[in-house]
N, C-alpha and C positions, 0 to 999 in steps of 0.2 A: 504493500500500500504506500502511497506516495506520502511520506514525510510532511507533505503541504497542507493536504488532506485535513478537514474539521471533521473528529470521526463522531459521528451521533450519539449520543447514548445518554440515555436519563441516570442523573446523578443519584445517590441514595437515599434516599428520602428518612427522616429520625421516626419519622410516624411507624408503628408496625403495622404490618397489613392485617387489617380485620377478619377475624373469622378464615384460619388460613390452616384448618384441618380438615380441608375438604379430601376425600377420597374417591376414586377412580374404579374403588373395586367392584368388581360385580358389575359394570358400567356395560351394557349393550344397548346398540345404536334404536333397533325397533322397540325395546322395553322401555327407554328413554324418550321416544317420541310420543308415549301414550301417557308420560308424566304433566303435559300438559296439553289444555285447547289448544292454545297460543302458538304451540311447538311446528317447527314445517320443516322435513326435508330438503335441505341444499339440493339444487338441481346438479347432476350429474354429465356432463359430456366426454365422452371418449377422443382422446387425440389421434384414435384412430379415424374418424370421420371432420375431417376439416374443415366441411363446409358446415356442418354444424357445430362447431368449434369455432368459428366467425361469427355463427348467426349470435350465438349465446353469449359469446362480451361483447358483442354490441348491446345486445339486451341488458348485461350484467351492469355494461354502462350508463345507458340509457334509465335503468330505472332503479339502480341506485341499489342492488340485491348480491348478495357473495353466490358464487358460482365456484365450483369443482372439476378442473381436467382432470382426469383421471388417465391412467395407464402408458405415463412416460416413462415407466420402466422397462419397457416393451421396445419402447423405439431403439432404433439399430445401432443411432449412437450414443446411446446412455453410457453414463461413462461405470461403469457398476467396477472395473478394477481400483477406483480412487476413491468412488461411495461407499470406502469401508473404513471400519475403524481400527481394525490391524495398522491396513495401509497407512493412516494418521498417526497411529504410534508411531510405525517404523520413520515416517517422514517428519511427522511436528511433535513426537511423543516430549521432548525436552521443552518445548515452549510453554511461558508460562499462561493460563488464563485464567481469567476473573470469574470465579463461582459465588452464584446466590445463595443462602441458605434458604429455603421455602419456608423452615418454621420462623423465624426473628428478623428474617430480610436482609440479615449482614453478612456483607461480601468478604472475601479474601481471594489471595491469589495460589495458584500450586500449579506444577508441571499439569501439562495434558493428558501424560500416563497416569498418575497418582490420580486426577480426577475421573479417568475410565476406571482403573482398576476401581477404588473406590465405590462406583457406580453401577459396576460388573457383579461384585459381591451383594449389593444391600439387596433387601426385601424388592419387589417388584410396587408394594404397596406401604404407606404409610403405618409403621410400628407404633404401639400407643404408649412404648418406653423410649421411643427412641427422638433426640433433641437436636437431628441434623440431615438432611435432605439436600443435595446441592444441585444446583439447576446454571449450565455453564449458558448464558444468556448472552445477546449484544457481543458473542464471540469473532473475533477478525475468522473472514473466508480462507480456504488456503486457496493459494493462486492458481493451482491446478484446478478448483474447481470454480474457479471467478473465469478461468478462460474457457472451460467446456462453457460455461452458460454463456457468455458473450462470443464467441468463435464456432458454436457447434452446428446452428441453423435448427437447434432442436426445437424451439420453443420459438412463439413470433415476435419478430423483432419489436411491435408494439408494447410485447411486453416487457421487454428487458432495460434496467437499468440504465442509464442516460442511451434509451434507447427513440425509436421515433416518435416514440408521445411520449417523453419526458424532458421539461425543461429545467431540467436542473441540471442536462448538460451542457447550457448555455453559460453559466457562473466561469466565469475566467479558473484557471487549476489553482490559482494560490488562492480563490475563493471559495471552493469545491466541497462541497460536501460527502461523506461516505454513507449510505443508508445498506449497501450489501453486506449482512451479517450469516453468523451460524447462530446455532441454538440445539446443545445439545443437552438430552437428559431421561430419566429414568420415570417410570409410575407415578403418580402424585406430584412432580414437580410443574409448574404451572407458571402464565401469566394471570396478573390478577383483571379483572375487565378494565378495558382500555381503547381507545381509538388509536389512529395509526398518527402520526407528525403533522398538524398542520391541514389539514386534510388533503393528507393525499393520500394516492390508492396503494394496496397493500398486496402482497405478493408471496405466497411461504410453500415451497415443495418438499419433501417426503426424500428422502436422498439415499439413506439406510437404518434400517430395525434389526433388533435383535428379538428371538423368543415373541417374538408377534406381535412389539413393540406397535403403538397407535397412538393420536393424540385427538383430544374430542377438543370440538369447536361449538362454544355457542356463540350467535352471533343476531346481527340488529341489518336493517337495511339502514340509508343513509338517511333515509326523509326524519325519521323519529328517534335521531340526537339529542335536541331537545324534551321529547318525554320522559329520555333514559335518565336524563343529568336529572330532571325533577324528580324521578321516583328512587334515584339513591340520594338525594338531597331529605323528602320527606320519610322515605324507609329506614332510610340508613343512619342519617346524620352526615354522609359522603360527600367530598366533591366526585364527582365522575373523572376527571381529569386531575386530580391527585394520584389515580392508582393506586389504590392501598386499598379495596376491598375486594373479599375470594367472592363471588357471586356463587352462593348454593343453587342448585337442579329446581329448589320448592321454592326459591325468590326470582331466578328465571319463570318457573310455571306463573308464578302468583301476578309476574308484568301484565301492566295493562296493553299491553304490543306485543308485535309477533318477534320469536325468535328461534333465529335458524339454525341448526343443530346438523352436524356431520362428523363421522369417523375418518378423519386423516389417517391413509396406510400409504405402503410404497408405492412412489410413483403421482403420488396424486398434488396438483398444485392447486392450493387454494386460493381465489382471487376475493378480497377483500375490498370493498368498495368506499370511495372516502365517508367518512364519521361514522362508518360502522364501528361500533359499541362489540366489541367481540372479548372472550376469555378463552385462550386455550390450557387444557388439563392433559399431560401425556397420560399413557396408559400403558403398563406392562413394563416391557424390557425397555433398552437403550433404543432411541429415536436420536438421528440426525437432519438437519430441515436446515436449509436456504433461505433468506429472507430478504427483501429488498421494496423500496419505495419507489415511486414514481411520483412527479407533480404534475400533473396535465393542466388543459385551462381551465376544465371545471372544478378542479381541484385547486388554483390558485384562486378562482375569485372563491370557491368555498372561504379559503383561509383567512381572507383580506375581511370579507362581508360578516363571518361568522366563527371562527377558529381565536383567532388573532385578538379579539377583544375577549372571549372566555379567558385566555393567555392571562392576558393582563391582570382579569377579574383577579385570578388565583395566583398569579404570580409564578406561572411557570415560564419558563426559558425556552424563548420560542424557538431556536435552534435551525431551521431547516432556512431562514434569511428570506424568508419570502418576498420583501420590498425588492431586492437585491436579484432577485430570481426573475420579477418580475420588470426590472431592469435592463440586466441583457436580454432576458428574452426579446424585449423591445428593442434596444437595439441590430441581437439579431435578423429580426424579419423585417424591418429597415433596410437592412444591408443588403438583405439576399438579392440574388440576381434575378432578372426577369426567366422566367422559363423560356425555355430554347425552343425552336422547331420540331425535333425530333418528342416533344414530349404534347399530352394534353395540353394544350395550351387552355381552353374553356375551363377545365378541370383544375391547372393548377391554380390559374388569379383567383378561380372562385375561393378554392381552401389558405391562399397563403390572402386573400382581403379579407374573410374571416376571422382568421388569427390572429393578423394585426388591428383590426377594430378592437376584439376582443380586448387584445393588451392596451391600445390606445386608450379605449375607456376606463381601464384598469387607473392607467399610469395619469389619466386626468384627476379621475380621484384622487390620486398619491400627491398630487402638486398642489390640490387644494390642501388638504392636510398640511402640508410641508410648508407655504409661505408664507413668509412672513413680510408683511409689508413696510416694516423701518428697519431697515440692520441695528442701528442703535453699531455697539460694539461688537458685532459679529465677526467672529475668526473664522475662517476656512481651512479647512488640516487635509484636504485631501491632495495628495502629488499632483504635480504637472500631469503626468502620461496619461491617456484617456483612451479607449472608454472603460479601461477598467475601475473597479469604485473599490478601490485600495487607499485607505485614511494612512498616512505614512509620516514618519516623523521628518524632522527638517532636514537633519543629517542622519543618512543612511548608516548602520553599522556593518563592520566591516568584519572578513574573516581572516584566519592568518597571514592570509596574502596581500591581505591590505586592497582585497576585492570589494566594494558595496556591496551588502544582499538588501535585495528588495524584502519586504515583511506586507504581509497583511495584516491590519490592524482591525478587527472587529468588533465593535465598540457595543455595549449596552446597557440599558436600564440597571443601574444598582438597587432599582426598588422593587421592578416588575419584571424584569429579565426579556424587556422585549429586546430585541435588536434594533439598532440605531440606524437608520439608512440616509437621512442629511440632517435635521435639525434637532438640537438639545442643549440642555444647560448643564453648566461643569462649574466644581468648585473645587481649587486646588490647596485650598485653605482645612476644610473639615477634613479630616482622614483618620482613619483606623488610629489607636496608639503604636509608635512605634514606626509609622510608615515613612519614608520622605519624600519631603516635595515631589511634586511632580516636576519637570523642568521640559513637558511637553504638552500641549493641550491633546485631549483626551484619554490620561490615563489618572486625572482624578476625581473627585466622584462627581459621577454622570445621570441623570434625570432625564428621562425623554419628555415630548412636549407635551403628552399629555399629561402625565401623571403632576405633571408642573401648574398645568392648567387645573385641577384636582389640590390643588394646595400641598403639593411633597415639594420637600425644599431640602434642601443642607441645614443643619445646627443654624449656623449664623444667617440665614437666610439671604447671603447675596452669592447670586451666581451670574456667570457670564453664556451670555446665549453664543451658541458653538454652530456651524453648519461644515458638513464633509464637503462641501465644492461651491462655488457660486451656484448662485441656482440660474442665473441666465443661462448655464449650460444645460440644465436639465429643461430647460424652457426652448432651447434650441433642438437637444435629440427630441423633446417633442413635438414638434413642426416638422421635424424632420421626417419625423414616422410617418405623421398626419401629410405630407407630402407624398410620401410612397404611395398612401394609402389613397392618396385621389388620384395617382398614373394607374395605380391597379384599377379602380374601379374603370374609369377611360380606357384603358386596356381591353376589359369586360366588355364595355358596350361597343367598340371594335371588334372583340371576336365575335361577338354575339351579328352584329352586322353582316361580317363576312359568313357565319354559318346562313346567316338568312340568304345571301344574294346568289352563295353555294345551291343553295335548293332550288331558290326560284329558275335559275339557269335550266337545271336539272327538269 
């Protein structure tokens, strides 16, 4: 993994997770479905038939529902010599990785052998004497199997990681985020219910079991996020978006909404759909599982309009940089080039004048937010070089060669952990005991504008208003877009012309 890399992963939370003895045993998929009305089998598609394997995420898209390919263990180039956990001893056995405890939530690290063996031995189900469960979560991919999924053609390229409906591979690399994880674990270890980053869409395959090893899925469609947060807010006492409660089989039955229920075995990729409210519980032996994010567009304005302020509400660390996503991706489809001869021409303006509306209006929003109509004293910390949105100190630091390295500078809310994308207040004055000055703008404590506007200050309450760039620039890639976007459209009514005059001829 590239060193630059901002790898994901939810920090650990002091809360214990509530009600976290839930058990897996005895757990069968059709005996479980008659546990509630509410209950509905995950629809199923074989990637043996393709064209119903198109029809069904588009459906799975469109209406906002998890969906199940089943039986890529089957296809020709599964990679089944590296899908195993010998294999991972032999190769990553010595590295070290970060284990949950399921019962207290508290992590530690140990060799990847020490964590299988470990895991190889215990019960297959929760012991009512025993005080340790470890669940290897949020674990780095190994590259052998980060390249079968991106190089293999197994799986469609829509879905794969910074693949063609994900813009999150637009973020410049020193901006970049990592969302491709493992997750490996035994019976009873579990995610507690949770939605996926931001909303975006979620993605997790079945890679290898041992001893009949399965993991159960309960899961929410995307429309009834909002009922879910309400009914662990009034049930529970919960934020939903804390993560820290185990959802029981008789508190799923007892929701007032449907939820969807499946047995993940080998082979089977479950598609997650954004603010799906999902829990998974392994079951039996050793499970190995793939996991990875996508940001689409309707996962980005999800985030912007509905994700991004719950953030705030609770104060979680919104991580995935959505302002910033939603940044280059504008710059992207900006830039791109006209479609050529040889391709649809009608077909392409229509979907790349879409895409950029989309983000246009996104990024109109973003600039009403963002200005501010008096500078007053406003500093600007972001580099020269553009377009990338890298906040950089004045003088670069150097390496033993007495080379400059460029750094990204990620700046965010000290109070609400949102991410900073141009405008906020800094005070270089109040700091931790023991800290020292800062002797650069933005690495002391930093307020975004709303929470500012909300009355959060510093001790001594004066701070100085901070923006990452002028905003005339962000005022100009705007126009600029909005320029593409009216040759695309003229474009349009040129192809559209020419098809017409094609026929009448005809």
């Amino acid at each position: 993994m590239d060193s630059a890399s901002h790898r994901i992963e939810l920090d650990p939370e002091s809360a214990l997770i509530v009600n976290s003895s839930i058990t897996a045993k005895g757990w069968k998929l059709e005996r479980l479905l008659q546990k509630g009305k509410n209950f509905v089998n995950i629809r199923r598609v074989s990637m043996e038939h393709p064209e119903m394997v198109r029809k069904a995420i588009d459906e799975h898209e469109r209406e906002g529902v998890p969906l199940v390919i089943q039986d890529w263990h089957k296809h020709a180039q599964w990679a089944k010599q590296i899908f195993d956990a010998d294999w991972l001893l032999e190769k990553y056995g010595n590295n070290r990785v970060s284990v949950r405890n399921c019962h207290d939530r508290n992590d530690k690290y140990m060799s990847l052998r020490e964590f299988i063996t470990t895991s190889r031995a215990m019960d297959p189900f929760t012991r009512s004497e025993e005080s340790e469960r470890l669940y290897a979560k949020d674990a780095e991919c190994p590259e052998e199997w980060r390249s079968w999924l991106q190089t293999s053609k197994v799986l469609p390229d829509d879905l794969l990681p910074q693949g063609t409906d994900d813009l999150l591979q637009y973020l410049p690399q020193e901006e970049a985020v990592e969302s491709l994880m493992c997750y490996y674990g035994i019976g009873d270890t579990l995610t507690p219910c949770h939605k996926d980053l931001c909303g975006s869409s979620g993605h997790n395959i079945m890679c290898y079991v041992e001893k009949g090893g399965s993991s159960f899925w309960f899961m929410t469609a995307s429309n009834v996020a909002p009922d879910v947060a309400q009914y662990f807010q009034k049930e529970f006492g919960e934020e939903l978006d804390w993560e820290t409660h185990v959802t029981t089989v008789e508190e799923f039955a007892n929701a007032p909404f449907n939820v969807y229920v499946t047995e993940q075995r080998l082979g089977d990729l479950v598609l997650v759909p954004p603010r799906s409210c999902h829990q998974v519980v392994n079951h039996g032996g050793l499970t190995m599982k793939m996991s990875w994010s996508r940001m689409t567009f309707k996962g980005l304005r999800t985030a912007l309009h509905y994700e991004l302020p719950i953030y705030r509400r609770v104060c979680r660390p919104e991580q995935y940089r959505v302002k910033a996503v939603l940044y280059h991706s504008l710059l992207h489809y900006t830039a791109e080039p006209q479609p050529s001869p040889s391709t649809s021409i009608a077909t392409s303006i229509s979907s790349r004048m879409k895409s950029l509306k989309c983000l246009l209006d996104l990024f109109d929003e973003l600039l009403c937010e963002e200005f501010v109509s008096k500078r007053g004293r406003q500093i600007n910390v972001l580099g020269e070089n553009r377009p990338g949105l890298r906040a950089r100190p004045p003088s670069l630091p150097q390496n033993d060669k007495g080379q400059k390295i460029e750094q990204s500078r990620n700046v965010a809310c000290d109070f609400c952990g949102a991410d900073i994308f141009q405008s906020f207040f800094e005070c270089q004055s109040c700091l931790s005991q023991g800290a020292e000055k800062p002797d650069r703008y933005g690495d002391g404590l930093l307020i975004c504008a709303p929470c500012y506007v909300e009355g959060r200050s510093c001790r001594c309450g004066v701070m100085t208003p901070v923006q990452c760039r002028p905003f005339v620039e962000l005022l100009q890639d705007r126009n600029n877009a909005a320029n593409a976007l009216k040759q695309l459209i003229e474009g349009e009514s040129r192809s559209i012309a020419t098809i017409v005059a094609e026929l009448t001829e005809r």
